[in-house]
NUMIFI-811027 format. One line per 4 residues: number of its first residue (from 0); their letters; for each residue x, y, z of N, C-alpha, C. Coordinates in steps of 0.2 Angstrom, whole numbers. Example, Ala and Ser with C-alpha at 12.3 -4.5 7.8 and 13.67 -1.06 7.14 Angstrom:
<rs>
0) AS) 66:-28:39:62:-22:39:66:-16:39  64:-11:35:68:-5:36:64:0:39
</rs>
This chain:
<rs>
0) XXXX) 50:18:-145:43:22:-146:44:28:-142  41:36:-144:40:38:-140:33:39:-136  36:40:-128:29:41:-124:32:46:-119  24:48:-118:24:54:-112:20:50:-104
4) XXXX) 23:52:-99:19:50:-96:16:57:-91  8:58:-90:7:64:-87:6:61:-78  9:65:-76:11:62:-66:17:59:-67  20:61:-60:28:58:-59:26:58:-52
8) XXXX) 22:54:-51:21:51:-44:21:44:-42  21:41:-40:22:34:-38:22:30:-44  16:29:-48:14:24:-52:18:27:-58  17:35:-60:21:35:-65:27:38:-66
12) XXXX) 32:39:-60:38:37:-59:40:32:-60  38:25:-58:42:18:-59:38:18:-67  34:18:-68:32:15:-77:36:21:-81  36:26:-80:43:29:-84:48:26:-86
16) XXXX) 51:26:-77:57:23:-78:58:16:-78  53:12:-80:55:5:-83:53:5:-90  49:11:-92:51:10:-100:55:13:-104  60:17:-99:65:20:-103:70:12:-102
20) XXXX) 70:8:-95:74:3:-96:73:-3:-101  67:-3:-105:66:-6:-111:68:-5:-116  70:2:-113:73:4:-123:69:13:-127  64:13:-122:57:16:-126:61:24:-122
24) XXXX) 59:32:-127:62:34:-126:54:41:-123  57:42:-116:50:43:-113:52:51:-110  47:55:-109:47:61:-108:41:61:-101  41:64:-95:39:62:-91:37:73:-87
28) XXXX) 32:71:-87:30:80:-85:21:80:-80  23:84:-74:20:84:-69:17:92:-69  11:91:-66:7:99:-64:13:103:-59  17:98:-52:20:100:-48:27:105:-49
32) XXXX) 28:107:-50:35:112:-54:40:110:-51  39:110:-42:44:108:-38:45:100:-38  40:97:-40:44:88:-40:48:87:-46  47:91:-52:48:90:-56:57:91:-57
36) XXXX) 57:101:-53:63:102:-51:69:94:-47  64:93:-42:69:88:-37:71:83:-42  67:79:-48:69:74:-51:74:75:-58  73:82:-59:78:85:-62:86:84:-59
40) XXXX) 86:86:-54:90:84:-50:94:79:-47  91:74:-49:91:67:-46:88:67:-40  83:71:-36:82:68:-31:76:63:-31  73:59:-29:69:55:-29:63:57:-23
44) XXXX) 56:60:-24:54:60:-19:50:55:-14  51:48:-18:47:44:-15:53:40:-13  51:34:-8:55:27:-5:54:20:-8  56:17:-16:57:13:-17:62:9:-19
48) XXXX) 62:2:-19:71:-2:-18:71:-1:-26  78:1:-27:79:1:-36:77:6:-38  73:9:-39:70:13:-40:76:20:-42  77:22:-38:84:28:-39:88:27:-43
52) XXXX) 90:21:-42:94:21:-47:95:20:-52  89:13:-53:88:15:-63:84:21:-64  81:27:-61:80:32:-63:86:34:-65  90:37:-60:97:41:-63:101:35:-71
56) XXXX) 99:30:-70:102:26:-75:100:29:-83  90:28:-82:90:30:-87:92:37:-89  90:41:-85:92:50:-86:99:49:-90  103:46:-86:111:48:-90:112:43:-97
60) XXXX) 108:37:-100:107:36:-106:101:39:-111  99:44:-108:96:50:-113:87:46:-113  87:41:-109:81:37:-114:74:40:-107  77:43:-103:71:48:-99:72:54:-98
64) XXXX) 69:58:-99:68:64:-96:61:67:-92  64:73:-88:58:77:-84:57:81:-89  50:86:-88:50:91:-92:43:95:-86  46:103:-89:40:107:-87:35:110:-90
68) XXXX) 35:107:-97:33:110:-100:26:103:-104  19:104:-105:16:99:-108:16:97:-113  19:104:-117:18:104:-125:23:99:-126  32:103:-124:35:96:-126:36:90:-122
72) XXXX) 33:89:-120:32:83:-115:27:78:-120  23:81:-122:16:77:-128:17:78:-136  20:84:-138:19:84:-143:24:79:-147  25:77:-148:30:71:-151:28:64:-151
76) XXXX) 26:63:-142:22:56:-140:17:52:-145  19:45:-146:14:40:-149:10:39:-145  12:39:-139:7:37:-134:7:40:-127  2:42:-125:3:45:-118:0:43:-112
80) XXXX) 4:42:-107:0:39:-104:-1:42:-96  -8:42:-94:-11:47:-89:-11:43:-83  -3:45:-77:-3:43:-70:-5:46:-65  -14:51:-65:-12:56:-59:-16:50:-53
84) XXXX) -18:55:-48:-22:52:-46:-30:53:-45  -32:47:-41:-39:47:-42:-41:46:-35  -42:50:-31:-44:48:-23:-50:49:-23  -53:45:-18:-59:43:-15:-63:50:-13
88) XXXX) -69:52:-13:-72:56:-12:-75:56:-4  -80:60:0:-78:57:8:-86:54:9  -89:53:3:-95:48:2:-93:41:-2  -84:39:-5:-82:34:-6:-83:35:-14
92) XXXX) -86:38:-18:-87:39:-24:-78:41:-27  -79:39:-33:-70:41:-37:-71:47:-39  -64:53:-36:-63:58:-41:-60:59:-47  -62:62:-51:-60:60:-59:-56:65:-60
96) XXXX) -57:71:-56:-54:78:-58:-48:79:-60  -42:75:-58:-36:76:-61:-36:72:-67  -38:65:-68:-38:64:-73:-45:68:-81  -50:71:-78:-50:75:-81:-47:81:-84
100) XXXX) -45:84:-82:-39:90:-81:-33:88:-85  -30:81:-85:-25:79:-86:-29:78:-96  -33:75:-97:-35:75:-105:-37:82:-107  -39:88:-105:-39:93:-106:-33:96:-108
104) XXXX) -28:94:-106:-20:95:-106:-18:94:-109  -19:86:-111:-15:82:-117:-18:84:-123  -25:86:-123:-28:87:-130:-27:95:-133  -24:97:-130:-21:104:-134:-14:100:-139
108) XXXX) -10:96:-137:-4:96:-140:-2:88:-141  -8:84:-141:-9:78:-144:-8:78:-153  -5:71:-155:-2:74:-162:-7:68:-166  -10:70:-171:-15:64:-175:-12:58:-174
112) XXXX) -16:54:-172:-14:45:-172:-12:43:-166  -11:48:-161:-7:45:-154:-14:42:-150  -11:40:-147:-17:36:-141:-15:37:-134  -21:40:-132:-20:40:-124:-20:36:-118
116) XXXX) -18:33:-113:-17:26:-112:-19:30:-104  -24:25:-99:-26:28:-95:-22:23:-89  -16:25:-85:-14:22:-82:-17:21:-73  -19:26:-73:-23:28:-67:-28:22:-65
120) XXXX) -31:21:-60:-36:17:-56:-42:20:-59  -47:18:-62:-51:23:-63:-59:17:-67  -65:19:-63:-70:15:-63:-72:13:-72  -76:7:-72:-78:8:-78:-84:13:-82
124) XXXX) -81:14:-89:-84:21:-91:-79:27:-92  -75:28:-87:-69:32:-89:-66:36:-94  -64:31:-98:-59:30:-105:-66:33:-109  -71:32:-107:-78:34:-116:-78:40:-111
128) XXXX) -78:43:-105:-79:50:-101:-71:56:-105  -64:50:-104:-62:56:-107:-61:56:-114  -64:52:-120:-65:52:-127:-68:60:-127  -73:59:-122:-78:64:-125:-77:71:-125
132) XXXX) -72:70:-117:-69:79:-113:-65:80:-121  -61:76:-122:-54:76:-127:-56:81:-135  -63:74:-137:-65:78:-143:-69:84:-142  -71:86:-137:-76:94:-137:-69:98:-136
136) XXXX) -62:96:-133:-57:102:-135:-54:100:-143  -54:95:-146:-50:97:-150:-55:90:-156  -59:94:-158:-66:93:-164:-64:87:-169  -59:90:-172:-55:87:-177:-48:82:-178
140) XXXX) -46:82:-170:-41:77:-169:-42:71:-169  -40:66:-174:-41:59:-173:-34:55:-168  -38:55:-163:-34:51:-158:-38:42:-155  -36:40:-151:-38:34:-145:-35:35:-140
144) XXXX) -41:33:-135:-40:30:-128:-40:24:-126  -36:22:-121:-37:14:-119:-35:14:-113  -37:7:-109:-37:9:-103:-32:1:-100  -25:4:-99:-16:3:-95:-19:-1:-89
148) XXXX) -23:-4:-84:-21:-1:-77:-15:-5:-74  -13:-2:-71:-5:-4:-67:-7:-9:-61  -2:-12:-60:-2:-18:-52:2:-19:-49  5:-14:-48:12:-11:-44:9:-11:-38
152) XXXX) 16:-16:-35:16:-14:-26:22:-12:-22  20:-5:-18:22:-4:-16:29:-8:-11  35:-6:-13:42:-10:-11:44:-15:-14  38:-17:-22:42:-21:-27:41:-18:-33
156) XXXX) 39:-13:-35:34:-11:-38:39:-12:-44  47:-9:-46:51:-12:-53:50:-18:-54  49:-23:-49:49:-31:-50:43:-33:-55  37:-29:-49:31:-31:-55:30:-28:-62
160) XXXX) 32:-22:-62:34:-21:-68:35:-25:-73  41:-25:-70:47:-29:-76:45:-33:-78  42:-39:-73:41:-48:-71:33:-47:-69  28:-47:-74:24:-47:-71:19:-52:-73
164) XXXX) 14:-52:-67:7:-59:-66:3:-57:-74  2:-51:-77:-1:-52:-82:-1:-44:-84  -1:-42:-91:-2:-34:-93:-8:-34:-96  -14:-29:-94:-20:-29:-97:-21:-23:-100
168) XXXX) -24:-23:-105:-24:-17:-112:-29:-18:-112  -33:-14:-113:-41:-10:-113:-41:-5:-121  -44:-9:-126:-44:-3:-133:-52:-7:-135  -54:-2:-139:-61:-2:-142:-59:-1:-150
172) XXXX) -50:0:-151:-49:1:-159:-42:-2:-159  -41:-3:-167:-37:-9:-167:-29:-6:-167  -30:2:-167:-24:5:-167:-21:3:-161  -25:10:-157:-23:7:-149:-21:1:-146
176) XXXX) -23:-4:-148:-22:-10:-146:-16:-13:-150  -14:-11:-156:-8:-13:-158:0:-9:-157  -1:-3:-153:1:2:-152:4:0:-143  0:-1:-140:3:-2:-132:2:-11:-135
180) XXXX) 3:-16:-140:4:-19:-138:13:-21:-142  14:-17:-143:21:-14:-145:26:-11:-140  23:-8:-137:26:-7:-130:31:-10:-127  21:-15:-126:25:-20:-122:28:-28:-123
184) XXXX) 30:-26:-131:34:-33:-133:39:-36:-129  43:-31:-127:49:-33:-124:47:-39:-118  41:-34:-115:41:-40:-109:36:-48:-110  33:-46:-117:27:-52:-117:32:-57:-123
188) XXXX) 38:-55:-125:42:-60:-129:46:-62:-123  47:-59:-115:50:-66:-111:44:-70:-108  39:-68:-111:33:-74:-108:28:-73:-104  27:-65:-101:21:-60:-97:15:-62:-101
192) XXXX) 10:-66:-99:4:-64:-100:1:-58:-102  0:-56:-109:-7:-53:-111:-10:-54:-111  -18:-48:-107:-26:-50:-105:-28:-41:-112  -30:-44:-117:-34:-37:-120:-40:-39:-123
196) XXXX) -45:-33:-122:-52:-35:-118:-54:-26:-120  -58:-26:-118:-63:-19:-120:-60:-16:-114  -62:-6:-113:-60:-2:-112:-63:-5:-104  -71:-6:-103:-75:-7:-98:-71:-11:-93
200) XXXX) -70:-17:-99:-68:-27:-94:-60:-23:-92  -56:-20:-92:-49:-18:-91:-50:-13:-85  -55:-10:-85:-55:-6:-79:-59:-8:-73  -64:-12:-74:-66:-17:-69:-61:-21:-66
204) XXXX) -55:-23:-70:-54:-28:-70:-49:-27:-61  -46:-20:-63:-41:-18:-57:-45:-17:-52  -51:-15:-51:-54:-14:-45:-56:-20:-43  -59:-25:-47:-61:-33:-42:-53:-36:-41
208) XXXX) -48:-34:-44:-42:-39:-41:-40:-38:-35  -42:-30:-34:-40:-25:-28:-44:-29:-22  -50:-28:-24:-54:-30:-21:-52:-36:-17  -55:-42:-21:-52:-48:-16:-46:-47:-15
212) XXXX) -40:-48:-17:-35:-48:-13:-35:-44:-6  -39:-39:-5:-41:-35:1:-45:-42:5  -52:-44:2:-53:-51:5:-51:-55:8  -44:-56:6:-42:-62:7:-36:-60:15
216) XXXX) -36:-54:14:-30:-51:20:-37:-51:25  -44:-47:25:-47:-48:29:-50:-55:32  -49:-60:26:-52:-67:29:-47:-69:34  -39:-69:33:-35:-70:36:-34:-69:43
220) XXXX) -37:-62:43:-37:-57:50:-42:-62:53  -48:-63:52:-53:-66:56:-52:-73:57  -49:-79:53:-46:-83:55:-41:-85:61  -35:-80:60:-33:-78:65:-34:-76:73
224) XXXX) -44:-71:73:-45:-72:80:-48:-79:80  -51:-82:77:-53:-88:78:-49:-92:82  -43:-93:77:-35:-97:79:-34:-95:90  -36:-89:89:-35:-87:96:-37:-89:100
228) XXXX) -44:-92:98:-52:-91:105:-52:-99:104  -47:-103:101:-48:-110:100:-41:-114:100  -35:-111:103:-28:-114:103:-26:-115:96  -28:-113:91:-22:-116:85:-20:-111:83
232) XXXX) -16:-111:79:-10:-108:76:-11:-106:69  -12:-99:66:-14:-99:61:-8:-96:57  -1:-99:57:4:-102:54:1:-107:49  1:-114:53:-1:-118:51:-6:-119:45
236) XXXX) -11:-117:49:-19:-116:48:-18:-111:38  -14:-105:39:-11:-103:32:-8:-106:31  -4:-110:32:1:-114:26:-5:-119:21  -10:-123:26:-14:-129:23:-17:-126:20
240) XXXX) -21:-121:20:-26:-117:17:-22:-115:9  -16:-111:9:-13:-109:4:-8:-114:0  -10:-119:1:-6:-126:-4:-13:-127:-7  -19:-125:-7:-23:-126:-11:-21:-122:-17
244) XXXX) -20:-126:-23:-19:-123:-32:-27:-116:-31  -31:-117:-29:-36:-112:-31:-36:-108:-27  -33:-108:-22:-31:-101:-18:-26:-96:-18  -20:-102:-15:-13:-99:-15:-12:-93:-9
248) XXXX) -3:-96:-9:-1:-94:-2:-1:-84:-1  -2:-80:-3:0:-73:-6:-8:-71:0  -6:-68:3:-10:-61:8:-14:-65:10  -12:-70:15:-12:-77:19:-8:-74:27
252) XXXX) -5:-71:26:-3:-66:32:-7:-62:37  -10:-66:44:-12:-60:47:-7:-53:51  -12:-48:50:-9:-41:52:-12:-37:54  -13:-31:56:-14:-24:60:-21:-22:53
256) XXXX) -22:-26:48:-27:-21:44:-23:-18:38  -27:-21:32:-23:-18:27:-24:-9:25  -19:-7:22:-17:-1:23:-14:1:15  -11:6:15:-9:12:9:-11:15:5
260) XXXX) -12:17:-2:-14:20:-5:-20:17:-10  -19:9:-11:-22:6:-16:-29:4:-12  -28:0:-7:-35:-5:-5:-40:-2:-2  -37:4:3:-42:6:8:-47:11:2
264) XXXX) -43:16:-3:-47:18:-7:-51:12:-12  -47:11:-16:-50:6:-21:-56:2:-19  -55:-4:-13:-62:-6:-9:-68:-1:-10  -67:5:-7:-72:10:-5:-76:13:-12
268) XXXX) -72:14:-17:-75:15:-25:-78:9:-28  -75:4:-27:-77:0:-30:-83:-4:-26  -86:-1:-20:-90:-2:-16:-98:1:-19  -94:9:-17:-99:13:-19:-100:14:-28
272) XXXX) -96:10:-32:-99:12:-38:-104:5:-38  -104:-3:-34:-108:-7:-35:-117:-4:-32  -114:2:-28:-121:3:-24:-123:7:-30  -121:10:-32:-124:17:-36:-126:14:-43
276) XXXX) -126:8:-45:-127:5:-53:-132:0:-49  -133:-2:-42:-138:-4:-42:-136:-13:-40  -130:-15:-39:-125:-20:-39:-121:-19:-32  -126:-19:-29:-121:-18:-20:-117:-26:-20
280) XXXX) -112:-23:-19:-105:-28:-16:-104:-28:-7  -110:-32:-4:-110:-33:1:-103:-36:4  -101:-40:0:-94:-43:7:-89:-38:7  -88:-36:2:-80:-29:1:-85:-23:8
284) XXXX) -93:-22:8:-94:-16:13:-92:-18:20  -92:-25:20:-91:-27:26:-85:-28:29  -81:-30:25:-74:-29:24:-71:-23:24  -74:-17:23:-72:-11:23:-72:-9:33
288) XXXX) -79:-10:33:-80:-10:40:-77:-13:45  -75:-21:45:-71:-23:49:-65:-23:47  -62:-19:43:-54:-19:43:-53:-12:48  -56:-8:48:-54:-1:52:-56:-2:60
292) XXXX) -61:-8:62:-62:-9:67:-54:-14:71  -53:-18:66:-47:-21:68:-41:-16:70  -41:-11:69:-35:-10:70:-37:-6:78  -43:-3:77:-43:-2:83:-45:-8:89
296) XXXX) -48:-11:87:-47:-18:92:-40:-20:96  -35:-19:89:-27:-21:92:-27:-17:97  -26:-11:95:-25:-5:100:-27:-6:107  -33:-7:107:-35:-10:115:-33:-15:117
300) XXXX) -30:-18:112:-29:-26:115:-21:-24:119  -18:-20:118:-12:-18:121:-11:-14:127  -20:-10:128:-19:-6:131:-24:-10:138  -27:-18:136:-29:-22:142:-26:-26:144
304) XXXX) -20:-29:141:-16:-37:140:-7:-32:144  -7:-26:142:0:-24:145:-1:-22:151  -4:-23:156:-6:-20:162:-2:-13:161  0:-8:161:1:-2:161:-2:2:163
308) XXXX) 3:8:166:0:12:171:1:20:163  -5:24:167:-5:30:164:4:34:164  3:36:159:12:37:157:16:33:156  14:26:156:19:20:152:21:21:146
312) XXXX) 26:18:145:31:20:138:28:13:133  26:17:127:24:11:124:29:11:115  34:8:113:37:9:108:33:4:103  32:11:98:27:6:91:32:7:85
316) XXXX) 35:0:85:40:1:78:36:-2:71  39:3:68:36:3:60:27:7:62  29:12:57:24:17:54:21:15:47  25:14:42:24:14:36:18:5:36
320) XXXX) 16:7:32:9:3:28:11:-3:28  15:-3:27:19:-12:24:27:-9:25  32:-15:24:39:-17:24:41:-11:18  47:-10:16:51:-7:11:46:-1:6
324) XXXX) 45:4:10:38:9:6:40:13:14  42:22:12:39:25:14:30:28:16  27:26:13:19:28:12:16:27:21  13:30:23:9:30:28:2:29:28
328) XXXX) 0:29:23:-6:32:22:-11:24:24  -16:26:27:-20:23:29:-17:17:34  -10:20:35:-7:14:42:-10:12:46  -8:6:48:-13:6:55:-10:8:61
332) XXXX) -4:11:60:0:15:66:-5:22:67  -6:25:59:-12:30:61:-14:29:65  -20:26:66:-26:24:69:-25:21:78  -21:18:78:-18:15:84:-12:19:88
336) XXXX) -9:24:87:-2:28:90:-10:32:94  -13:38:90:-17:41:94:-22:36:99  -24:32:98:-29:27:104:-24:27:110  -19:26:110:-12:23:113:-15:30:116
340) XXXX) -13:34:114:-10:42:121:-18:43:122  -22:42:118:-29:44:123:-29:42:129  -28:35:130:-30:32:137:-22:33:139  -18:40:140:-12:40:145:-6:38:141
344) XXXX) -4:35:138:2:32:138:6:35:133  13:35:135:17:40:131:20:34:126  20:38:118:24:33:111:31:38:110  35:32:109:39:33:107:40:28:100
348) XXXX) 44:29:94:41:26:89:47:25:85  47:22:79:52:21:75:50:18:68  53:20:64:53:16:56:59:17:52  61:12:48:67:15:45:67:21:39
352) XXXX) 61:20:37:59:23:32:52:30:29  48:29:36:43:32:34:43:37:42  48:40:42:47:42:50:46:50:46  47:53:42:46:61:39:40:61:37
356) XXXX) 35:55:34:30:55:32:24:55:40  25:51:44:22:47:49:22:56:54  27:60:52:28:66:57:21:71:54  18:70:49:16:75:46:10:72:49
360) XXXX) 8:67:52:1:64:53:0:62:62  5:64:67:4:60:71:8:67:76  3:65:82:9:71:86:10:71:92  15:75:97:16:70:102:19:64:104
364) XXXX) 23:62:98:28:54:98:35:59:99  38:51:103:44:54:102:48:50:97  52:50:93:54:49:87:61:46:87  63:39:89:70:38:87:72:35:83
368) XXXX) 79:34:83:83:33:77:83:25:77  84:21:81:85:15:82:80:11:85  76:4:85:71:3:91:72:1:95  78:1:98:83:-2:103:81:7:106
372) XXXX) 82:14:104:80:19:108:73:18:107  71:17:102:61:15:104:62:13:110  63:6:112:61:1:118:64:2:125  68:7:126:72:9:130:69:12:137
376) XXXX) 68:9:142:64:9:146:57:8:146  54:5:139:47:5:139:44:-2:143  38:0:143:34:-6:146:31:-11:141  33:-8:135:29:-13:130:31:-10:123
380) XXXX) 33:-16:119:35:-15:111:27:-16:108  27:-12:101:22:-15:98:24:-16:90  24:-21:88:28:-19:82:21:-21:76  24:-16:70:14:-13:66:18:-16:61
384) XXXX) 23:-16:58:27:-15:50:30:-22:50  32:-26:45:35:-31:43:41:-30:42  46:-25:45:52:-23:39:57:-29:43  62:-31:38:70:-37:41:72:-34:46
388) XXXX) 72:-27:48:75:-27:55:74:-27:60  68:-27:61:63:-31:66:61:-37:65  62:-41:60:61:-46:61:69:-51:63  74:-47:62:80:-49:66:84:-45:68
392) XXXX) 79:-42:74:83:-39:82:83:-42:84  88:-39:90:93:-43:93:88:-42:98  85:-50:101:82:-51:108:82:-50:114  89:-52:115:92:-51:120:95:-43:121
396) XXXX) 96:-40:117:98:-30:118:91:-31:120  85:-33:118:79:-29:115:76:-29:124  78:-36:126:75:-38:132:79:-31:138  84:-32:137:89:-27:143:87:-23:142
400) XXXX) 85:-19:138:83:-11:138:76:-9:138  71:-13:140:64:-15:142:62:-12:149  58:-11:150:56:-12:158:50:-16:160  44:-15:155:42:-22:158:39:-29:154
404) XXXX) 44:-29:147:45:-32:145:39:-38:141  37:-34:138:31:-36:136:30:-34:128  30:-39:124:31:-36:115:24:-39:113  20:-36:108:13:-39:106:17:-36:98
408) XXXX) 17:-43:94:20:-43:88:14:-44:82  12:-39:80:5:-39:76:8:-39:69  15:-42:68:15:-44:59:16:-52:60  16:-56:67:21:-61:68:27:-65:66
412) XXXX) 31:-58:65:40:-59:65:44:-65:68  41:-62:76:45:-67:80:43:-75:81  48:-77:82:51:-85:84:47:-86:91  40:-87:94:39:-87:99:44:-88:107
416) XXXX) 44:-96:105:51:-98:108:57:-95:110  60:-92:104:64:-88:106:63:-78:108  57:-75:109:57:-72:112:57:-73:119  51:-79:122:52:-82:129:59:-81:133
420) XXXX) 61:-88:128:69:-89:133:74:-85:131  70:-76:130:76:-69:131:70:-66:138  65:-70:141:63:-67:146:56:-62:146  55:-62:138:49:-57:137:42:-61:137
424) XXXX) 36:-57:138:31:-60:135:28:-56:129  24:-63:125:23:-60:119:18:-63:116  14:-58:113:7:-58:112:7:-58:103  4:-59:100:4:-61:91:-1:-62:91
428) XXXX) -3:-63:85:-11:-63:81:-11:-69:76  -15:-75:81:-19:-81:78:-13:-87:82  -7:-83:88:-5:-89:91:-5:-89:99  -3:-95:101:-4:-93:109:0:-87:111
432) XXXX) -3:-86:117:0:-82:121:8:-84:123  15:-81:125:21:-85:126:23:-80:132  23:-86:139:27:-79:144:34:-84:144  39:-77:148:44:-79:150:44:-88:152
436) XXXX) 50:-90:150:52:-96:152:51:-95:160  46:-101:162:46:-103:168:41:-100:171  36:-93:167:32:-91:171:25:-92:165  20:-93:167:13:-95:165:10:-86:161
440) XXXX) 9:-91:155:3:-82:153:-4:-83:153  -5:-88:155:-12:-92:157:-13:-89:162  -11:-88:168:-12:-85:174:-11:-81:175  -7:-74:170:-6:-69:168:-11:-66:166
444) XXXX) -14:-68:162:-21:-65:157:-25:-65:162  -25:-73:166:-31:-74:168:-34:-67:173  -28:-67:179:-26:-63:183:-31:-55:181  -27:-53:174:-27:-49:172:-35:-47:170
448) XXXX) -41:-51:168:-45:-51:168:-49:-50:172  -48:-52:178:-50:-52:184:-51:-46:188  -43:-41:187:-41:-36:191:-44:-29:187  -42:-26:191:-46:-20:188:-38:-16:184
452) XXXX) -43:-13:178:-35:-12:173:-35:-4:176  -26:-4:175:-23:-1:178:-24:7:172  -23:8:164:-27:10:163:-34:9:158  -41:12:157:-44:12:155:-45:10:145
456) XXXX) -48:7:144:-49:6:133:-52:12:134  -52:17:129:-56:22:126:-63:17:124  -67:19:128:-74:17:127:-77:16:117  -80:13:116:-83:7:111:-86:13:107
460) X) -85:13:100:-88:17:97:-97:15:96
</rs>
């Protein structure tokens, strides 16, 4: 089949290029003129695994191309499908505008019978918003809209594609619905769930999954302090909870606060569009709320627990939002690296992957290659990101090139035990406290709460 996809950014970069590795021969064209060039070129402007190189794969069996041009990028397409973005407004409402802009585009050189396929994140009402922009340009074109949404996550994002929890198709006409469900035969004859459903129920539907799944990292998180202020372990505590068939083990992990491009916006739209219909979605506002406070909580939690002196060396490994994903956006290293230097203390920092993105938002760090130069004299590791290479460092380099030795492991990577008997203390989220073999963190903290800190928390919003 042919299809056009309008954006060659995250979402419609990888849905491109998994549907030329289907077979489907796809045409791929951006507003951007220079992304377009770099992908011309093979270069890939984003960081996912796979990714590069079934793009070049497809390129060189002719079943993808880039184009700079919209006409021939649409005029030929069965189906077109619209990746740009939709970011949050600074009242949390959704901007429509590029996906506006993008139907005004298509409908100059849309060819009778195609259907437009709305891949974007986009509230319900959408899809009948661009029917309408479509038909005031072009009166007499008989096309459809339906509404794609994608469930791509960042650092698996080919996996979910390919091998996905379900495909949901959004048509109000029998075309469209027989049209994207041709598509996607290839993956529903290996046995991928189809959900097809009105235009409305398919765009709801990506923002309440967004939604609780954000939930569920937030219940975790507060579970976690609980786990704290009551000696258990919320290991354990997640494992029992996610052998429940009605729950399930999946964003069961606590962490520093969820982050990237999807939840922190999505919650916030999908917040504000309950308020504005009249349907406030009280737990997601309070979830919103307490996920940004969390990250600043950690933040002081290392700047009262490391006993630290003004100009202490604090090495924060992993920038990026999650494991295997350049993306920084809404990290919780954002929010936490500046708290760090307000109250004094010099960052040094590391990621293997998002350090040219994390440069463009953070200043005054100093920047190394390795986290072995992160921790290199420091008084204190913090590690924010999930990635394998922090989760097996070498404890023993890690401990020698410390100074005073002190790691607070906010994705908890490490082996408690075995950070101890390499001599470190080490602090995690939902378990005890662990000092060096032989010395007490009970009467460290304690101490510690007692004494006057050496530097001050940035006082309490």
């Amino acid at each position: 089949m042919q299809i056009a996809m309008i954006g060659a950014g995250y979402v419609g970069l990888t849905t491109a290029t998994c549907f030329a590795e289907m077979g489907h021969e796809v045409a791929c064209h951006d507003v951007d003129g220079e992304r377009i060039r770099q992908l011309e070129a093979g270069e890939l402007p984003i960081y996912e695994p796979r990714l590069e190189e079934a793009m070049r794969r497809a390129v060189a069996s002719g079943k993808l191309r880039f184009s700079r041009s919209g006409a021939d990028c649409v005029g030929g397409a069965d189906i077109v499908f619209l990746a740009v973005g939709t970011p949050a407004t600074p009242d949390g409402r959704i901007d429509l505008s590029q996906v506006e802009a993008a139907a005004r585009l298509v409908s100059r050189w849309l060819k009778p019978g195609a259907v437009v396929a709305i891949k974007s994140t986009v509230v319900a009402g959408t899809c009948r918003r661009v029917r309408e922009i479509m038909a005031e340009e072009r009166q007499s074109l008989d096309f459809s809209v339906a509404a794609n949404p994608e469930f791509l996550r960042e650092g698996s994002a080919m996996e979910d594609f390919l091998c996905p929890d379900r495909i949901v198709i959004g048509c109000d006409d029998r075309r469209s619905a027989s049209l994207l469900s041709e598509v996607y035969r290839p993956l529903t004859e290996r046995g991928a769930p189809k959900v097809l459903s009105s235009t409305p129920n398919a765009e709801l539907i990506k923002y309440a999954a967004n939604a609780f799944l954000a939930l569920k990292i937030g219940f975790i998180n507060e579970v976690a302090d609980l786990c704290a202020q009551t000696g258990a372990d919320v290991g354990p505590v997640a494992e029992g909870i996610g052998l429940d068939r009605r729950i399930g083990p999946s964003f069961l992990r606590p962490g520093p606060g969820y982050g990237g491009s999807c939840f922190p916006k999505d919650t916030c739209i999908f917040a504000a569009t309950g308020h504005g219909r009249g349907a406030r979605q009280f737990l997601i506002e309070t979830l919103i709320e307490r996920n940004e406070k969390r990250k600043v909580a950690l933040a002081r939690r290392v700047i009262a627990q490391g006993e630290l002196r003004e100009g202490s060396v604090v090495a924060v490994l992993g920038l990026a939002f999650k494991a295997n994903t350049d993306d920084v956006r809404e990290a919780a290293a954002l929010t936490m690296v500046p708290i760090l230097q307000k109250a004094g203390l010099r960052v040094r920092a590391h990621d293997p992957k998002a350090r040219a993105n994390a440069r463009q938002w953070l200043r005054d760090v100093e920047w190394t290659d390795t986290p072995y130069e992160a921790a290199h004299g420091a008084d204190a590791v913090v590690i924010l990101t999930e990635w394998e290479e922090y989760k097996n460092i070498d404890l023993g380099r890690l401990a020698c090139t410390m100074s005073q030795r002190v790691v607070f492991d906010y994705r908890n990577l490490l082996d408690p035990r075995a950070v101890a008997a390499h001599g470190l203390t080490y602090f995690s989220l939902g378990r005890p406290p662990v000092s060096p073999v032989g010395k007490s963190t009970r009467g460290r903290v304690s101490a510690l709460a007692g004494s006057r800190r050496r530097v001050a928390a940035p006082a309490r919003d």
